[in-house]
Each structure stands twice: as structure tokens, then as C-alpha cells.
C-alpha positions in Angstrom: 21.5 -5.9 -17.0 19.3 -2.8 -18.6 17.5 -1.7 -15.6 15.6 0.4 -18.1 14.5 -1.9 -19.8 13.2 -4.5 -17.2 12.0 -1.6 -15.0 9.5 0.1 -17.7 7.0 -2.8 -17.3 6.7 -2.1 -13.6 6.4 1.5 -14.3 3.7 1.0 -16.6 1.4 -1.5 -13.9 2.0 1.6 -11.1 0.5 4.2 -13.3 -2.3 2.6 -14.5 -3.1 0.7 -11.2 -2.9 4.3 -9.8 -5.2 5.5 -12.5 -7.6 3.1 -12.2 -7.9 3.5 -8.1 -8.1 7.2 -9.4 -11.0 6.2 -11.1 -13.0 5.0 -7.6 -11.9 7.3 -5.5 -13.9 9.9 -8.4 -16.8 7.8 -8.9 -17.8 7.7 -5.4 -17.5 11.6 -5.5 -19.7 11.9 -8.2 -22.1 10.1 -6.5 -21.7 12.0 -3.3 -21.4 9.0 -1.0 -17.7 8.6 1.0 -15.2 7.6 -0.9 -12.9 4.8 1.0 -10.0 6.2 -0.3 -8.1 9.2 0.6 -5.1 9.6 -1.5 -3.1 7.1 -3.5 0.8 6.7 -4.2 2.8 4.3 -6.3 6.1 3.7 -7.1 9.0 1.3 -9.0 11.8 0.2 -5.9 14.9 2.2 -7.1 17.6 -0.3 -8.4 20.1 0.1 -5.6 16.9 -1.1 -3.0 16.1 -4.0 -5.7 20.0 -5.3 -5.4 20.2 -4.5 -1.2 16.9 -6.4 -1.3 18.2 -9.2 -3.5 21.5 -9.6 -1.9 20.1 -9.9 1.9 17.9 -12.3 0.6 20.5 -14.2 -1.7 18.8 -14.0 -4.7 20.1 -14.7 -8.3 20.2 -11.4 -10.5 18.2 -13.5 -13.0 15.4 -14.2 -10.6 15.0 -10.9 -9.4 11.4 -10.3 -11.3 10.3 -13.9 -10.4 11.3 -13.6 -6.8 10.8 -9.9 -5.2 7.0 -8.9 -5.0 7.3 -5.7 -4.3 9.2 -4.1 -7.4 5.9 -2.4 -8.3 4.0 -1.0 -5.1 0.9 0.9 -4.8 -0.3 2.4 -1.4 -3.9 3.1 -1.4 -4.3 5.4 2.0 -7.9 5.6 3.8 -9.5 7.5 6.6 -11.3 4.9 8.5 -10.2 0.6 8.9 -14.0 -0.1 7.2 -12.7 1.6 4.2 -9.6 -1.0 4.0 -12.1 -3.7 3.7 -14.3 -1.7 1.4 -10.9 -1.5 -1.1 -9.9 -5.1 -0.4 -13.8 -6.2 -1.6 -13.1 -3.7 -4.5 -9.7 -5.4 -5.6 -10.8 -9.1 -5.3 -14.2 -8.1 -7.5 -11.9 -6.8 -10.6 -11.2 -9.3 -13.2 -8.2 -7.0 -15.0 -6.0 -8.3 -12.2 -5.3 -11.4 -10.3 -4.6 -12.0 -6.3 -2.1 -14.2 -5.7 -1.6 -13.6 -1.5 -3.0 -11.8 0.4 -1.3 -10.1 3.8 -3.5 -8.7 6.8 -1.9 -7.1 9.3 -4.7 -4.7 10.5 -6.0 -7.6 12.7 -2.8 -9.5 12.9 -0.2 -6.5 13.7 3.4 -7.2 12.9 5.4 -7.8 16.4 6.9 -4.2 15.8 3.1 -2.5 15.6 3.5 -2.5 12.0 -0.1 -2.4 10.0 -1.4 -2.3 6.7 -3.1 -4.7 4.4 -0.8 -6.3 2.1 -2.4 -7.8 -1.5 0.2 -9.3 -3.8 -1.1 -9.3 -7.6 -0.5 -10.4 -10.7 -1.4 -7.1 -13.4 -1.2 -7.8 -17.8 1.1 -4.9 -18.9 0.6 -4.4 -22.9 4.5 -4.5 -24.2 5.7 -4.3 -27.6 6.6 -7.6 -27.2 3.0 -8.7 -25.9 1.5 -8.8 -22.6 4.1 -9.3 -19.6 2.4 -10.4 -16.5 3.9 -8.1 -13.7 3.8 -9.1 -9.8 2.7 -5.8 -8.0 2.4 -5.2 -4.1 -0.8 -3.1 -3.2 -0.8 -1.6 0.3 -4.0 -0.6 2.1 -3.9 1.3 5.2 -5.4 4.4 7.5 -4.0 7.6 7.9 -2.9 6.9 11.6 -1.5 3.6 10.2 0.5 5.2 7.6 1.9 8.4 9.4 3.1 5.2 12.0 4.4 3.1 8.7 6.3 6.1 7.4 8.2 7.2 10.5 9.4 3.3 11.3 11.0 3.0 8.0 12.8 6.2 8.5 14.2 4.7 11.7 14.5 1.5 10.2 17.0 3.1 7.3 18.4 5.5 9.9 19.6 2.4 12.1 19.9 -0.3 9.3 17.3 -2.2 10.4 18.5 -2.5 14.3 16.4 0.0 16.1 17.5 1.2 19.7 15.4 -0.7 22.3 13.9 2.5 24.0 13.0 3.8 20.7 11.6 0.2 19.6 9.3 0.6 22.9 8.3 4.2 22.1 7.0 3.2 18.5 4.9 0.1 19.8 3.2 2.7 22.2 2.9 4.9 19.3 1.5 1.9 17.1 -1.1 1.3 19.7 -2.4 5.1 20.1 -2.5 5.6 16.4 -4.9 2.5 16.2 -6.9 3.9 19.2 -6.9 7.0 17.3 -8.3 4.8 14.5 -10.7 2.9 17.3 -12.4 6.2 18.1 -12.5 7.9 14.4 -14.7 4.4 13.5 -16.7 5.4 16.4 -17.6 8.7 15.1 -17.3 7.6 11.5 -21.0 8.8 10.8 -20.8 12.4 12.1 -17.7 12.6 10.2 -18.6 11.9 6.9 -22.1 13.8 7.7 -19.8 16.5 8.2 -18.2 16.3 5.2 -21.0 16.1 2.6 -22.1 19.5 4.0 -18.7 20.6 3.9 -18.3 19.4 0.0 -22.1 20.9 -0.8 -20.7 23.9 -0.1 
């Protein structure tokens, strides 16, 4: 198989999907209000994770790109849990992309305190050969939510998936304080981004 070659299409939908949330995040700058989203990262799932992925879940090689959502994946990261509704909203509104299913576990956490908001689309990549109709995973999430996400899957390589117990324990606890953390910033959320349009007017 030319990895290459299948793969370009995917790299293609990340950078303009990022370009295009770029494009928000700016507009809502220029117009001085608070923009929902902080920062923004995408990227193509490295072959050897594609394979690991396909094998664990028996796939055929040749259904790889009909089967695996998540070959493309762009992580939108906000400051407050509004803003991941405000983005959602955003998403469902556009008509260059379609949503096929939608994931949220911000009110339904994951048993191991995992959140985020998971939106599966469907994005028209212009090819060569035509349009190609590429299955994307967009990931919408806090700060607190994603410095949580980023450690767990660190621990989740490190132990292949079969965290320690006490550790296991220690990151639920950790999953609930980063969504107080979340709780009280919500609370505040006025004074905050008060506080910041002074800030940026200066």
C-alpha cells in the first residue's frame, strides 16, 4: 500500500479544517468579543498507530479509510465548557462539511474521567482525481480537560493500555478537580474575559 498516497487526502482536510477554525478564532478578535477558541491542533495518525489500531480492531488493510474515523483529527482547545457548545453550534451551522456522529462526553464522562466532545465528519477534499470525501474526527475540549486528556494517553502508551490501579484512582481524582477547576472558571467567566479586553486594548 502507498501510505503516501492514501494519506495526502487526510493531510489536506487537517490543514484546511485548521485554517478555517483559524479563521473564527480571528474574526471574533477583530470584533473584539471572546473568541471560544484558544488554540487549535491537527494532525494525520502516523501509519504504524493506523496498523496497531487496525489490527486490535481486526480490520482488513483495504477497509482501513472506510472503517477508522480518526485518521484525520482536529483538536479545537477552549477556555471555558460554554465555548465547546459555542464551537459545536458553529460546526453543525457550516454547510462545507457534514456531521455524521456526534460524541459528548463533557456531560457524559468516560468511566476513566476522560472528556472532550467528539464530532465525527465527513469534509470534500479537491484531488486530482476529483473530490474524495474524507471522514475527520474533531475534538472540542477545555484547557483543564485537555492538560487531563494529554497526561492519560501518556500513561495509557506508557502501560499499553493497562494502567496501575492506584494511578487509575489518582487520574479520576485528577479528572474531577480539573472539571471543578473548569466549574469555578465558568463562574467567573465574566470578570475574566472583562479582564481580558482591557488586557488586549492595551
Amino acid at each position: 500500500m502507498n501510505w503516501d498516497v492514501i494519506l495526502a487526502p487526510y493531510s489536506q482536510a487537517v490543514e484546511e479544517l485548521k485554517v478555517k477554525l483559524k479563521g473564527i478564532r480571528a474574526q471574533f478578535e477583530h470584533e473584539s468579543r471572546h473568541s471560544p477558541i484558544e488554540f487549535i491542533t491537527g494532525r494525520v495518525k502516523p501509519v504504524p498507530s493506523i496498523l496497531e489500531k487496525a489490527e486490535s480492531r481486526q480490520i482488513l488493510l483495504d477497509r482501513v479509510e472506510q472503517e477508522l474515523q480518526d485518521i484525520a483529527g482536529v483538536r479545537v482547545v477552549c477556555q471555558f465548557v460554554d465555548d465547546i457548545y459555542t464551537i459545536v453550534n458553529m460546526i453543525k451551522s457550516r454547510n462545507d462539511l457534514k456531521i455524521v456522529e456526534e460524541k459528548d462526553y463533557v456531560s457524559r464522562k468516560k468511566e476513566s474521567g476522560y472528556r472532550s466532545y467528539h464530532m465525527i465528519i465527513e469534509y470534500p477534499v479537491e484531488t486530482i482525481h476529483g473530490v474524495k470525501m474524507i471522514v475527520a474526527e474533531i475534538q472540542i475540549r477545555t484547557l483543564a480537560m485537555n492538560f487531563w486528556a494529554t497526561n492519560e494517553h501518556s500513561l495509557n502508551y506508557k502501560y499499553k493500555g493497562s494502567i496501575p490501579s492506584n494511578i487509575k484512582s489518582r487520574l479520576q481524582r485528577a479528572s474531577e478537580a480539573a472539571f471543578k477547576l473548569d466549574e469555578e472558571m465558568s463562574i467567573i467567566k465574566n470578570e475574566v474575559q472583562e479582564a481580558q479586553r482591557i488586557f488586549h486594548r492595551k
